[in-house]
C-alpha positions as CSV (number, residue, x, y, z in Angstrom):
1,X,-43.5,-71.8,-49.7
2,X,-47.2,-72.9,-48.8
3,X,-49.9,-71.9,-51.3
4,X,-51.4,-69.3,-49.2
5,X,-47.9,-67.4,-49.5
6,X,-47.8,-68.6,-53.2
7,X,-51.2,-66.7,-53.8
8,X,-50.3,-63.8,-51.7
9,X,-46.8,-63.5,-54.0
10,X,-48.6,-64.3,-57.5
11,X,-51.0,-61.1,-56.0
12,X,-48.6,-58.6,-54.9
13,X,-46.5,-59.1,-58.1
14,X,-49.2,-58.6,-59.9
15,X,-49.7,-55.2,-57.9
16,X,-46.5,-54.7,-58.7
17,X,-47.1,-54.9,-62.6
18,X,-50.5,-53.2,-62.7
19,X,-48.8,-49.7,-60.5
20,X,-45.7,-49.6,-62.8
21,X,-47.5,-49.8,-66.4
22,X,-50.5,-47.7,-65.1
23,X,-48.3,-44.3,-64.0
24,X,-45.9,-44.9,-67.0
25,X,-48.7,-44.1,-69.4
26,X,-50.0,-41.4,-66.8
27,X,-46.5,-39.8,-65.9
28,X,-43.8,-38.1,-67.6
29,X,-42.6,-36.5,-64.5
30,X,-39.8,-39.6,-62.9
31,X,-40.9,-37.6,-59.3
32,X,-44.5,-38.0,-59.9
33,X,-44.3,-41.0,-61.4
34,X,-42.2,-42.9,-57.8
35,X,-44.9,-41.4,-55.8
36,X,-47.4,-42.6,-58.0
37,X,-45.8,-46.1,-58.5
38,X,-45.7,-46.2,-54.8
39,X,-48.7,-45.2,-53.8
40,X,-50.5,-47.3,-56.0
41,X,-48.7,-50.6,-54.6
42,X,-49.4,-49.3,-51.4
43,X,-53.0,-48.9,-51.7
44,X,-53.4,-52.3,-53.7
45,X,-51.8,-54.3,-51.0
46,X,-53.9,-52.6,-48.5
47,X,-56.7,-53.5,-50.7
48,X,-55.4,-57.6,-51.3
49,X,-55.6,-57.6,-47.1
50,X,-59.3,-55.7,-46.9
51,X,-59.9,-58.6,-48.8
52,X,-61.3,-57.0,-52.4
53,X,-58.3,-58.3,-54.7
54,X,-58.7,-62.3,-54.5
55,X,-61.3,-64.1,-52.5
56,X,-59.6,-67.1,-52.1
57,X,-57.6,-65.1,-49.7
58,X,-57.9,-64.0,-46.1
59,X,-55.7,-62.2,-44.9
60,X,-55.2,-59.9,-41.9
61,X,-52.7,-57.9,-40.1
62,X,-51.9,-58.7,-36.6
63,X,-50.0,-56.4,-33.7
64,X,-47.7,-58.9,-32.1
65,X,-47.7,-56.7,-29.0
66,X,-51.3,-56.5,-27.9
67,X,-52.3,-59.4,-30.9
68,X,-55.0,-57.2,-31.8
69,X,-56.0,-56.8,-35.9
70,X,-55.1,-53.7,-37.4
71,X,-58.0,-54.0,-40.0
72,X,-60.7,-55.3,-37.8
73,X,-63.4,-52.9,-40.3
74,X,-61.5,-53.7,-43.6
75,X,-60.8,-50.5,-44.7
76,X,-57.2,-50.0,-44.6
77,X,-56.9,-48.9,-48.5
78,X,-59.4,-45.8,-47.6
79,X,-57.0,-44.9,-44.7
80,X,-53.9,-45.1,-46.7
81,X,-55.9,-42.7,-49.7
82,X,-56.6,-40.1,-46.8
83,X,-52.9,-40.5,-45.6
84,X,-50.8,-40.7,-48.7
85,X,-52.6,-38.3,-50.8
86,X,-52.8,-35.7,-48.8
């Protein structure tokens, strides 16, 4: 493992951490409390690649196909609160 994919690991399982303890104190409710688990790892990860997480990384997703960035505006974690939450 190179220490780019070292940083984005350390990152996402600290996503991982932060979504699980947050909805436990928020969430009796085991239904509400996957989908909020969920959606909060979601939107953090989305947040890590629009670059507002850690600054030592940059990170972007690519479209093998057409190799064109998904993310070109950096706003992926607003797209995925409008999607997921409605």
């Amino acid at each position: 493992m190179n220490a780019i994919q070292e940083k984005l690991f350390k990152e996402i399982r600290m996503i991982q951490e932060e979504a699980v303890y947050l909805s436990l104190s928020e969430n009796p409710d085991i239904k509400d409390l996957l989908f909020d688990v969920t959606y909060d790892t979601v939107f953090k990860i989305f947040e890590l690649f629009d670059g507002y997480r850690n600054t030592e990384l940059n990170l972007d997703i690519v479209d093998r196909k057409s190799e064109n960035s998904i993310n070109p505006n950096r706003n992926l974690h607003d797209m995925c609160s409008k999607y997921l939450n409605d």
